[in-house]
PAKOLLO-968787 format. One record per residue (C-alpha): residue number from 1; residue in three letters; x, z, y. Coordinates in Angstrom, 1 decimal, padded with zeros to 4 digits. Each point is the difference from the previous one (the first is absolute). Last residue first. Example, Ala and Ser with C-alpha at 12.3 -4.5 7.8 and 13.67 -1.06 7.14 Angstrom:
BEGIN
<lolo n="2" res="SER" c1="013.7" c3="007.1" c2="-001.1"/>
<lolo n="1" res="ALA" c1="-001.4" c3="000.7" c2="-003.4"/>
# end
This chain:
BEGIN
<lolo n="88" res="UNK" c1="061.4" c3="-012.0" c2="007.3"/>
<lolo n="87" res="UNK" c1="-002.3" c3="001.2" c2="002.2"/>
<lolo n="86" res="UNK" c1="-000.2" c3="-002.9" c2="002.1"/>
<lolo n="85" res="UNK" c1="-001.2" c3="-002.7" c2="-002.7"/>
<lolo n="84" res="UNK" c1="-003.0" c3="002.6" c2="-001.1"/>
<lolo n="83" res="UNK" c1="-000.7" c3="000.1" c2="004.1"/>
<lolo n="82" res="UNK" c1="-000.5" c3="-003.5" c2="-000.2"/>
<lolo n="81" res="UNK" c1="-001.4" c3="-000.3" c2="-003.2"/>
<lolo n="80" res="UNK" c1="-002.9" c3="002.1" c2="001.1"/>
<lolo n="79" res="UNK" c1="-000.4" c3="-001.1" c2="003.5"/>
<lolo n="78" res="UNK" c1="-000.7" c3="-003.1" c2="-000.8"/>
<lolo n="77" res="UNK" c1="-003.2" c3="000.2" c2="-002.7"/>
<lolo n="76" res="UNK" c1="-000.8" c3="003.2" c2="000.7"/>
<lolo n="75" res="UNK" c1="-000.6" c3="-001.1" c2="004.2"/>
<lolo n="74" res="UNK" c1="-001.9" c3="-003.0" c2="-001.5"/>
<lolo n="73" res="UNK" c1="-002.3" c3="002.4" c2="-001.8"/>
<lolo n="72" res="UNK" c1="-000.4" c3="001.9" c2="003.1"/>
<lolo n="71" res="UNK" c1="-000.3" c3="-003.2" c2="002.0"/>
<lolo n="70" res="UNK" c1="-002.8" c3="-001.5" c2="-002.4"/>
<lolo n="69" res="UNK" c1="-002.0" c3="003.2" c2="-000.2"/>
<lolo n="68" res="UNK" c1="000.0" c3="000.5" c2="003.9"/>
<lolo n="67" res="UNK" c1="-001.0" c3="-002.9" c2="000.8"/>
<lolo n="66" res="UNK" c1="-003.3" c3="000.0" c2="-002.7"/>
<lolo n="65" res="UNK" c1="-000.9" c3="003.4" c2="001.1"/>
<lolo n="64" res="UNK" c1="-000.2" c3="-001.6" c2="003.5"/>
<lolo n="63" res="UNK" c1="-002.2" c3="-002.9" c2="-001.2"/>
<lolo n="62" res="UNK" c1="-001.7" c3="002.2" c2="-001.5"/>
<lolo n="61" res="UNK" c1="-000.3" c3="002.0" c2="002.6"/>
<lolo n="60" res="UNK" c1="-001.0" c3="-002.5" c2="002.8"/>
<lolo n="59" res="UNK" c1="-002.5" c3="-001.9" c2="-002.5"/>
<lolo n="58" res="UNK" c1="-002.2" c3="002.8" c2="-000.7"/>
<lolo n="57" res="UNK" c1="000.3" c3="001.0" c2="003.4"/>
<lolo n="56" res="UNK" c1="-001.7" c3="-003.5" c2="001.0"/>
<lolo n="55" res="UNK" c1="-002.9" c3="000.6" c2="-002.6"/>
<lolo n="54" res="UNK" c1="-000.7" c3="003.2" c2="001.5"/>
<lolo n="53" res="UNK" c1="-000.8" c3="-001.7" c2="003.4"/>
<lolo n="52" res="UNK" c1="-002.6" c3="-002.0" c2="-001.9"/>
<lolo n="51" res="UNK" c1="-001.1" c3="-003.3" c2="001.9"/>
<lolo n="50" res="UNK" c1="000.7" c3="-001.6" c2="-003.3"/>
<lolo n="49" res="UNK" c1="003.3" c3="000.1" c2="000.3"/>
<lolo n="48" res="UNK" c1="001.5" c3="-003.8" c2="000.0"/>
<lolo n="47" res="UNK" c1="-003.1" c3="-001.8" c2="002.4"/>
<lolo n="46" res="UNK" c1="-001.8" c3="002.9" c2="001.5"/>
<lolo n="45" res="UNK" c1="003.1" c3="001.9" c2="001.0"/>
<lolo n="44" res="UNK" c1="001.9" c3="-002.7" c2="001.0"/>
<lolo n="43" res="UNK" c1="-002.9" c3="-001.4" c2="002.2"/>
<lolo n="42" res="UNK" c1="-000.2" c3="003.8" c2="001.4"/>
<lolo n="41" res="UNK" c1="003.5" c3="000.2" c2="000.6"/>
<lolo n="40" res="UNK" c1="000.0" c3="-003.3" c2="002.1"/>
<lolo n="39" res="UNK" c1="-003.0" c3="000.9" c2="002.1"/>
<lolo n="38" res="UNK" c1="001.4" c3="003.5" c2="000.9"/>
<lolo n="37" res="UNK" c1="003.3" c3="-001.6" c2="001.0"/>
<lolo n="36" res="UNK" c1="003.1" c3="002.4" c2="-000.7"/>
<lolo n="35" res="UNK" c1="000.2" c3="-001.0" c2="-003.6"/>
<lolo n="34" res="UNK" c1="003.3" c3="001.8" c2="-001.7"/>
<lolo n="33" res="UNK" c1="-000.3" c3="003.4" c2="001.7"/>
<lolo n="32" res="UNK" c1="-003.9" c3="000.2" c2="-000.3"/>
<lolo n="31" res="UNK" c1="-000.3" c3="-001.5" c2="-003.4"/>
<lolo n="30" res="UNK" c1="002.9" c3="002.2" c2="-001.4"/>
<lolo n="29" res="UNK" c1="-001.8" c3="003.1" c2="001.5"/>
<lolo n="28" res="UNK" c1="-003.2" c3="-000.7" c2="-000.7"/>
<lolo n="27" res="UNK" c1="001.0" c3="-000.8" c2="-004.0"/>
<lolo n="26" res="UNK" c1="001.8" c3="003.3" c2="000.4"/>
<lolo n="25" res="UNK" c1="-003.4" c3="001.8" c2="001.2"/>
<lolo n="24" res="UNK" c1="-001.6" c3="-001.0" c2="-002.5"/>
<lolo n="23" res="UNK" c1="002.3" c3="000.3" c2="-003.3"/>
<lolo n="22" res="UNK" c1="000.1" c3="003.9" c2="000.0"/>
<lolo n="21" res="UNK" c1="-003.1" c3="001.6" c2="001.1"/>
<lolo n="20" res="UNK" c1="-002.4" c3="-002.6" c2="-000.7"/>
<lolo n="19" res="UNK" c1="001.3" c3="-001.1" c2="-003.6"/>
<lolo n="18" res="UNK" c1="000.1" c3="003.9" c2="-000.8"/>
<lolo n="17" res="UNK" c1="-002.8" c3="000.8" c2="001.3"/>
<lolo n="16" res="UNK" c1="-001.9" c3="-003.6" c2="-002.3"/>
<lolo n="15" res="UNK" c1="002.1" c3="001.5" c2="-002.8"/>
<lolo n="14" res="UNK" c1="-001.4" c3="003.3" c2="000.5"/>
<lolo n="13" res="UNK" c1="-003.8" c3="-001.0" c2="000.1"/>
<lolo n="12" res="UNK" c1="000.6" c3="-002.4" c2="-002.9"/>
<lolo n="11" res="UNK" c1="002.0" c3="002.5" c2="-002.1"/>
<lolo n="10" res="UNK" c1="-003.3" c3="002.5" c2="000.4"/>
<lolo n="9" res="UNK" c1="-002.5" c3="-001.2" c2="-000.7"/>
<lolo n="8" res="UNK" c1="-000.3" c3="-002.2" c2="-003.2"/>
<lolo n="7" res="UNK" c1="003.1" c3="000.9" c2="-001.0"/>
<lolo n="6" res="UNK" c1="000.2" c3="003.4" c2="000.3"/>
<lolo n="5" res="UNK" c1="-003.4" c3="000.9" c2="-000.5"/>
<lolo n="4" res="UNK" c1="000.3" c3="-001.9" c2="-003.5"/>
<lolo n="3" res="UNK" c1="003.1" c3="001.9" c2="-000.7"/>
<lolo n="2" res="UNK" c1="-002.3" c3="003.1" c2="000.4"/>
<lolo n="1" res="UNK" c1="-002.5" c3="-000.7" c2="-002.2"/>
# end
């Protein structure tokens, strides 16, 4: 009974609060900062967003997550051997 509560009720309510609280307001950051026009951010945001703030955010940190992954695992992948090589 209770795992039916849960996901009939209550992990749409907190995803949803969670989605709001964390993803809006960086997809209105990054569309503020990168399209100053209001015309143009709103075109941009109806035609690749789906006039969703929160899909923007979505976006920005996995895009960001992304980044970060490749140049840590670059960072292994050089620095690694390289300081390997100058400990001997």
């Amino acid at each position: 009974m209770l795992e039916f509560l849960f996901e009939a009720i209550l992990a749409p309510i907190f995803g949803e609060l969670f989605n709001w609280l964390l993803f809006t307001p960086i997809g209105i950051l990054y569309m503020f900062i990168r399209y100053r026009g209001s015309a143009r951010r709103q075109q941009v945001l109806a035609q690749q967003y789906e006039n969703e703030y929160a899909n923007v955010g979505h976006v920005v940190v996995l895009n960001t997550v992304v980044v970060v992954m490749i140049l840590g695992l670059l960072g292994l992948v050089v620095v690694a051997p390289l300081l390997h090589w100058l400990n001997k």
